[in-house]
Structures are given as C-alpha cells and as structure tokens.
C-alpha distance (Angstrom), angle and dihedral (degrees) to the residues before:
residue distance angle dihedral
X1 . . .
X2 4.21 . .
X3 3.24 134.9 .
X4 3.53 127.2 -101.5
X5 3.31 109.0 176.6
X6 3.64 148.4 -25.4
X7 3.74 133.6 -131.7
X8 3.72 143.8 -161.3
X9 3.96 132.8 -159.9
X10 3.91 129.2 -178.8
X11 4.15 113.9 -147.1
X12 3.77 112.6 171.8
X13 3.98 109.8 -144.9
X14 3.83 124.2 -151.9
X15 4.01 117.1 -139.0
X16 3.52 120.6 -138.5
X17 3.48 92.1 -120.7
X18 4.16 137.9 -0.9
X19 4.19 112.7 -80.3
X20 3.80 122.6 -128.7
X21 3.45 136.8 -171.6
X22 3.61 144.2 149.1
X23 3.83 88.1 -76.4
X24 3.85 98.9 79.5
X25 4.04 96.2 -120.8
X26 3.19 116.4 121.6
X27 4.09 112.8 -165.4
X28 3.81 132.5 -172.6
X29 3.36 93.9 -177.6
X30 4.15 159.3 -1.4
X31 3.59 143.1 -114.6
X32 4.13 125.5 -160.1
X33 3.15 145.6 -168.5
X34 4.23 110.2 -136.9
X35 4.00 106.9 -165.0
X36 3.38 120.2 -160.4
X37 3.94 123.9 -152.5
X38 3.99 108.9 -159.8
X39 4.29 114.3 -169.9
X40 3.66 129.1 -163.7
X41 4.12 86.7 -111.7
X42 4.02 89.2 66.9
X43 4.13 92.5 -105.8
X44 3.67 118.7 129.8
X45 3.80 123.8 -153.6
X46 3.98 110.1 -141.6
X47 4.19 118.3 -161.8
X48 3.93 129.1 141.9
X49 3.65 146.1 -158.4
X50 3.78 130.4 -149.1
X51 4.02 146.8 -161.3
X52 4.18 119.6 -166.0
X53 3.87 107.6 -119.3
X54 4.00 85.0 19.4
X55 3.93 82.9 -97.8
X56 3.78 109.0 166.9
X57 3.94 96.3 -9.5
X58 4.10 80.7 140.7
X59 3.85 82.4 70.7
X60 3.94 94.5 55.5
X61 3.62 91.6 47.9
X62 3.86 98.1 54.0
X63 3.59 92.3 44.6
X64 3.58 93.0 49.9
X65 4.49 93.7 46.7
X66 3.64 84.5 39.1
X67 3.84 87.2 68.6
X68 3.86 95.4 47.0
X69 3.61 102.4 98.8
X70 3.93 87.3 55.6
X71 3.74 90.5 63.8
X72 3.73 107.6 39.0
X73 3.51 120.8 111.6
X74 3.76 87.0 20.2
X75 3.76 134.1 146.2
X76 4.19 112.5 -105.1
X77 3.74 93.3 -156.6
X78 4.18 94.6 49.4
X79 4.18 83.3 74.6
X80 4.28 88.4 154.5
X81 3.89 87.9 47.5
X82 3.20 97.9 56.6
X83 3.65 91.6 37.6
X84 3.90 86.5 56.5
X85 3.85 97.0 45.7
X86 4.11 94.4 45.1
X87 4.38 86.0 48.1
X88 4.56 82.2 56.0
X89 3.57 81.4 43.0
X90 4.13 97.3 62.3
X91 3.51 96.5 34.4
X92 3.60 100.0 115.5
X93 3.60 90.2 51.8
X94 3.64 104.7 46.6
X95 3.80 136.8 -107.1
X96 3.46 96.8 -98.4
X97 3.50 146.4 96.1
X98 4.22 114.6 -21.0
X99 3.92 90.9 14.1
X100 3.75 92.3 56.6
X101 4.04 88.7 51.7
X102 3.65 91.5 47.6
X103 3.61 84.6 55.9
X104 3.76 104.5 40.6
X105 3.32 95.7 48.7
X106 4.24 93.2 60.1
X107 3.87 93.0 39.4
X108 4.08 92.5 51.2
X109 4.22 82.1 42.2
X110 3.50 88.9 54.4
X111 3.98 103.0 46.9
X112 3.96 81.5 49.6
X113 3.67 91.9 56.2
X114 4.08 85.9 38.5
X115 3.55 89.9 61.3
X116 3.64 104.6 38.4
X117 4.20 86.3 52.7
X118 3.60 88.3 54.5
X119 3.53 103.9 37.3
X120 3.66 100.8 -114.3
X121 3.66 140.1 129.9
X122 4.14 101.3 -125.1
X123 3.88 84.5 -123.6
X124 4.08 93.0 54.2
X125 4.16 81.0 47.0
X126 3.91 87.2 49.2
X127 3.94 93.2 51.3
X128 4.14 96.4 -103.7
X129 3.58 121.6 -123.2
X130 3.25 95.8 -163.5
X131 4.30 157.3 16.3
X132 4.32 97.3 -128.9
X133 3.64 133.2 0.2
X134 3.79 120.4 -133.7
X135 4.46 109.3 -115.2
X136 3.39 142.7 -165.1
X137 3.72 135.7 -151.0
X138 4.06 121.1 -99.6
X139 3.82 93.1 160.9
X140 3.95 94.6 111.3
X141 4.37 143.2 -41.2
X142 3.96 81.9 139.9
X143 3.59 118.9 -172.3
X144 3.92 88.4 -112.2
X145 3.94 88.3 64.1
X146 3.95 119.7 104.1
X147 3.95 110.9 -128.9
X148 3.82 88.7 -107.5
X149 3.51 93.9 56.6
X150 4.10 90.8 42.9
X151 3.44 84.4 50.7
X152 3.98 101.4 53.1
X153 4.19 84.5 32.7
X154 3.95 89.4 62.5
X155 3.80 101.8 43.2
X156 3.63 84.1 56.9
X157 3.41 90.8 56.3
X158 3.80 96.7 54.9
X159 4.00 87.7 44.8
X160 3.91 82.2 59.6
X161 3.84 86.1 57.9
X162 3.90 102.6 -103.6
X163 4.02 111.9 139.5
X164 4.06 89.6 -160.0
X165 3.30 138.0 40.0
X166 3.87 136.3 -167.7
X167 3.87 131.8 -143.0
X168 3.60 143.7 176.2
X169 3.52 137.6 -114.0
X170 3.66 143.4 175.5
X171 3.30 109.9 117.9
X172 4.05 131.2 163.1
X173 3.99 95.4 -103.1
X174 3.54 122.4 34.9
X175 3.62 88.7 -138.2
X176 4.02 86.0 70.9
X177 3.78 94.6 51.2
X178 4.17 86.8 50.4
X179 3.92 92.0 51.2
X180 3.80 93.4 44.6
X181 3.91 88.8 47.9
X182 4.04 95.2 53.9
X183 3.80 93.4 42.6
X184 3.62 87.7 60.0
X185 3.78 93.6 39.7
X186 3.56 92.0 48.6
X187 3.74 95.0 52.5
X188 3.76 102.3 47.0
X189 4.05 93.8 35.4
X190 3.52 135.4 -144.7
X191 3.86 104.0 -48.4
X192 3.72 99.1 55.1
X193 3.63 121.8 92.0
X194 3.91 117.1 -112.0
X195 3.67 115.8 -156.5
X196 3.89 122.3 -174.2
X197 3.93 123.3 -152.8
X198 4.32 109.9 -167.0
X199 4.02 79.5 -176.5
X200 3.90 77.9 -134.7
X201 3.51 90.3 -71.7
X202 4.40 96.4 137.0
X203 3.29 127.2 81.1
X204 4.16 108.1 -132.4
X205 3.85 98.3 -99.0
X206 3.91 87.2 51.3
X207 3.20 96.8 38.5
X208 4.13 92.9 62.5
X209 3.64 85.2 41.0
X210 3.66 91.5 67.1
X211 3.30 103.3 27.1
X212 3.96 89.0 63.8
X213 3.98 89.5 52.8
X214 4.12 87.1 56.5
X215 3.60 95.4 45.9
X216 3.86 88.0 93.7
X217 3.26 79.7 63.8
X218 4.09 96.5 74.1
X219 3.99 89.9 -143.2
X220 3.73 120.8 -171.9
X221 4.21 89.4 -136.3
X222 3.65 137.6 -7.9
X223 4.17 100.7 -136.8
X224 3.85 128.9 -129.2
X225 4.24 85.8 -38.6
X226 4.24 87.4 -179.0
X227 3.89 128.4 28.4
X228 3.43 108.7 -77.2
X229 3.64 104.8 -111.4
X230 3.73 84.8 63.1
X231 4.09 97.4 92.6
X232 3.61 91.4 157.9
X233 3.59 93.5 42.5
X234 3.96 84.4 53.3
X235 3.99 100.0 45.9
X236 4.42 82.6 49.2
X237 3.28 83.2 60.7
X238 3.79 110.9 35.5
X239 4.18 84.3 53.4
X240 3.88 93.2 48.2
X241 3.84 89.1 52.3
X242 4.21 134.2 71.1
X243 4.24 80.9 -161.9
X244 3.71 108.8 87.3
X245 3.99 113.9 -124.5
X246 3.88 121.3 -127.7
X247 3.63 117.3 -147.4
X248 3.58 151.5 146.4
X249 4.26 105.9 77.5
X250 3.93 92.1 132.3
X251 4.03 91.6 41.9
X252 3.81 110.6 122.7
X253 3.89 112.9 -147.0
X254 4.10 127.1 -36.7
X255 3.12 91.2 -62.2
X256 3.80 92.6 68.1
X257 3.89 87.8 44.2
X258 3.73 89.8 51.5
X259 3.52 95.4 60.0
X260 4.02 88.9 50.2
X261 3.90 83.6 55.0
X262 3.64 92.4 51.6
X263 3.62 91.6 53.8
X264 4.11 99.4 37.4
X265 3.66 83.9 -129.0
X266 4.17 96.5 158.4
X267 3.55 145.5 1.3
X268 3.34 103.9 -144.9
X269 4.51 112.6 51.4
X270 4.03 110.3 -150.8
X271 3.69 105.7 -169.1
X272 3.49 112.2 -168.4
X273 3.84 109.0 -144.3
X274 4.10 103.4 -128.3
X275 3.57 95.9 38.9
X276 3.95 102.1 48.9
X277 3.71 88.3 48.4
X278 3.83 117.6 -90.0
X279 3.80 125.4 -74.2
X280 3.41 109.1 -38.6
X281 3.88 91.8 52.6
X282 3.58 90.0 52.3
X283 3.65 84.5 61.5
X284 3.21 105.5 57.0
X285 4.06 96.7 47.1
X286 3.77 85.7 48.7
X287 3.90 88.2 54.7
X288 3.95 90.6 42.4
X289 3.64 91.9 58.0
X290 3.70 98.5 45.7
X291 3.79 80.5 54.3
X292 3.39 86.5 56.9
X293 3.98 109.2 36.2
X294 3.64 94.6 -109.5
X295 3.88 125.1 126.9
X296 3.47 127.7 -132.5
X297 3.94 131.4 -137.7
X298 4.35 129.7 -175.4
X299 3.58 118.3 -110.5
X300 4.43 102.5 -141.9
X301 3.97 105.3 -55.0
X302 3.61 83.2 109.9
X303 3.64 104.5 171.0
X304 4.05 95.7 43.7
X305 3.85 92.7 44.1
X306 3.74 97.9 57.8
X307 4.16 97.4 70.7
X308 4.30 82.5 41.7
X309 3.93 91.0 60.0
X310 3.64 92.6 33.3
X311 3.83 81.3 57.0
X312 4.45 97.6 53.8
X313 3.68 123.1 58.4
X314 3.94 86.4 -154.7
X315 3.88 84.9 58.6
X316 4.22 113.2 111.7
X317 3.70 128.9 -179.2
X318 3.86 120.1 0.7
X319 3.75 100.2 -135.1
X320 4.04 108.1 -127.5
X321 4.18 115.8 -152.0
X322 3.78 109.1 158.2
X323 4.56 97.6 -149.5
X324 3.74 89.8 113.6
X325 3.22 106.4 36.2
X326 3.71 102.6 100.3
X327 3.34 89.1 64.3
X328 3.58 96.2 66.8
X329 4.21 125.3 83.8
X330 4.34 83.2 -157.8
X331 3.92 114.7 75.4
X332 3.87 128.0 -138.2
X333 3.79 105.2 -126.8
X334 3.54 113.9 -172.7
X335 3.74 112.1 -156.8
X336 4.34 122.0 176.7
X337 3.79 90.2 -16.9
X338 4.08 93.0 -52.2
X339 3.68 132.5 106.0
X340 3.91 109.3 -152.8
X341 3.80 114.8 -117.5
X342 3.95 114.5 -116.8
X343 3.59 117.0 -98.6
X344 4.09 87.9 -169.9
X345 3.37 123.6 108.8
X346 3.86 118.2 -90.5
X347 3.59 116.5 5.5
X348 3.93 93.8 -25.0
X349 3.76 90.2 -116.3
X350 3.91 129.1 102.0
X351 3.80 132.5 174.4
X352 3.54 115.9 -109.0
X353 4.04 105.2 -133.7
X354 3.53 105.4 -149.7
X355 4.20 83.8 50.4
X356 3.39 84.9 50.9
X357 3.89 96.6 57.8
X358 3.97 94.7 44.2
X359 3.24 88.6 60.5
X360 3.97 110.8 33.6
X361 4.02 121.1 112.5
X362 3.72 92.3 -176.1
C-alpha cells in the first residue's frame, strides 16, 4: 500500500456572487489546488487546498510538488509517519503558513486513500461518535447585504432545512451591526441558531462593545471578534461576554491551539483543515479540547470535515459553504438541520472528472 506518485491540478471556480466581510476583500471567485495521491494497489487519495480570488494558488501548488519526493515509495496506512517525516522535512522554512498547507493537504490525501484501501469511512477509522452532525449555513449574509435582503436571504436558508445560520458584521457604527443582527433574528425566529463572523475586523475594546449590544440577540458564537494573533485581545473579550467566541481558522497545528488554551482565548476551536495541518492534526486539537471541555467546529473544507466531526463528541456545528461543491460526484443533503456522516470509504468525497475539466486552468 505505497505510493507511487502524487499529482496536482488547478480548476478555477466562479462564486455565485462577490464575498464580503469585515476584512475589505472583496472576491468573485476561487482557485485550488486538487492533489492526487496514486498507490501501487490502484487507490487514489483525493485532498485540496485553496486561495480566495485564486491569488497565489501557484504558491500552494509548488509547495505541495516540492514535497513529493519525501512521500514516494511511502506507506498509506503509516499517516503519523509520514506526517512526522514531512514536519523534519519543512523545518528550515517554518511551520507556518504555506508549509503547513503543503503538508495538510498530503496528510488529509493520504487518510483518504487510507480509508478507501481499507474500506473504511475515516470517521469509522477515527472511532465515530456519531451517525450526522448538526450544520449551519456560511453560503452568504455578507456585510454588503441590506437588512432586508439578510432578512429574506436567511429565511431561505431555514426553508432549505438549515437550523442555524451565520452572518457578518463589522460595520462603521455599531448601530448598523445591531439593525442587521435583528433583521436576521427576526426573520429566522427564535429557534434558529444565529452565528456572527466580525471577520476579525474589531479591535478588543470594540469588539466587547458590540458584542454586548448583540447579546439580545441570544447568538450561538460571536466569530474571530479581534485578529487572531491577538490572544489576549480574545480572552478580554471572551470574559467580558455571556456569547461564547469562536476562533482559531488561521491556527497552524496544536501548537497554535495550545497557545489559545493558555490564554482562554475562545470557547468554541474552528480548525480549518489546510491550515492546522491535514487530518492527523485535526486530531490531535480535537482530542486537546475534549481534554479541555472545549468544542470544536470546521473552518470551509466542507466535504472532508463532516467524517472529522462525525468522529469527536466535543465536535459542534459542521459549517456548510457550497464554493466546492461542484466539484464533488457526492451531494450535501441537508435534512432537519443535519448533514448525514459518510459511510463511504475514505473521506466520503470524490472528484467528479468531467467537473474537474470544466473548470481546470492548468
């Protein structure tokens, strides 16, 4: 069960419409890198790796071929080893930031492939907690929307079947935030789950300013409030607040989630898959927070996050955003507020190859 090769693709994917958030960037669509891990016993591990706008997605590729002759000849079913050798491998260049994607994007490759050679769903090789996670809409409630148009955007949502829902705010005046927040809360009613993304856009003493007007609110999370180096910042405002704080998306490996423990600087950990380093790092913050009481949430990677929550009994909502999914030959059905955790071998997910080649650039 070796490898014999590895592969990369670029596909550029069109959004249906321009993202906003607190952050400034406005993007209309994305660019990825699909990696392909091919074994001697004909199974092929599937992962990928993203940039908004497709800016610099050359970068993600060469760091992820550049670490090809490090895996080679390699056992699929040693995941950690190789995990282990390819961390050595970067040390040089740090382990942060594009290393870490190179990295997670052949370790969550490889568990795919590990699971589709022995016939299990990665959650089943994990130890499963559970049949179907509970999810919440990303797709949209930009900060460019009006709080009519949130308001009709986010009763569709819980039409579609989603029991929570997730916005941004960050505007100028707080008083714009609060009236964006009702309309939303208004619309989808008391039962539905309200999440609220600041996109890190707040600094910490604004940040508890408005999250005390939205408490009325009763939101599930208040989202990355402060930029994300700012622990301290983030523990002000997780103790000034009754709404728990989500954080960690641009932490890279435990080691980033262990200083966010040190600091108490959320409730709620969101690992996103390529920048904490691939499966098996996802692991081990998921286990660190269970040590800990803390929950854990996906950042995006929709598809390959669903068997990792399905996996944790600390795990929360699945976060749902729709960019990749054309891509896919496997449908996300929502049903009552759950998405069903894949009983497929691997990861559950597979790229459709005719999507592939509407949509590849190189």
């Amino acid at each position: 069960m070796r490898v014999t090769d590895l592969r990369t693709m670029i596909v550029e994917l069109p959004l249906e419409r321009p993202t906003r958030n607190a952050s400034g960037v406005s993007n209309d669509r994305i660019g990825c890198v699909l990696v392909f891990i091919d074994t001697d016993i004909g199974v092929t591990g599937e992962s990928f790796l993203f940039t908004l706008g497709g800016r610099r997605i050359e970068v993600l590729e060469a760091m992820v071929a550049s670490l090809k002759p490090a895996i080679v000849g390699e056992d699929i079913r040693y995941a950690e080893r190789v995990w282990d050798r390819l961390w050595r491998e970067l040390y040089f260049l740090g382990h942060k930031g594009v290393t870490i994607f190179g990295l997670a994007a052949i370790d969550t490759a490889l568990w795919d492939a590990k699971g589709k050679a022995l016939s299990q769903s990665v959650a089943h090789l994990l130890g499963a907690a559970r049949d179907r996670v509970p999810v919440y809409c990303s797709a949209g409630l930009w900060l460019s929307a009006t709080p009519d148009e949130l308001a009709a955007e986010a009763a569709g949502y819980v039409a579609q079947g989603f029991r929570g829902v997730k916005m941004r705010v960050g505007k100028k005046h707080v008083d714009e935030d609060v009236e964006r927040v009702a309309a939303v809360r208004k619309a989808i009613g008391p039962r539905v789950s309200l999440m609220c993304d600041a996109s890190r856009g707040f600094t910490a003493d604004n940040a508890i300013r408005v999250g005390r007007k939205l408490e009325d609110f009763d939101l599930a999370w208040f989202e990355e409030p402060v930029a994300p180096y700012d622990h301290r910042g983030s523990a002000r405002v997780a103790a000034a607040l009754d709404t728990p704080i989500a954080s960690g998306e641009t932490e890279a490996t435990r080691y980033g989630f262990r200083e966010m423990l040190a600091a108490g600087a959320a409730d709620i950990w969101m690992a996103d898959l390529g920048r904490v380093g691939g499966v098996s790092e996802f692991i081990k913050v998921a286990h660190l927070a269970a040590a800990h009481d803390i929950e854990i949430s996906n950042h995006l990677f929709t598809q390959q996050s669903i068997c990792l929550l399905g996996a944790f009994a600390n795990a929360t909502w699945l976060e749902f955003m729709p960019w990749t999914a054309m891509l896919y030959r496997e449908p996300i059905v929502v049903e009552d507020g759950h998405v069903a955790v894949p009983d497929r071998p691997g990861l559950g997910f597979t790229f459709d190859p005719d999507a592939v080649d509407r949509h590849r650039i190189r």
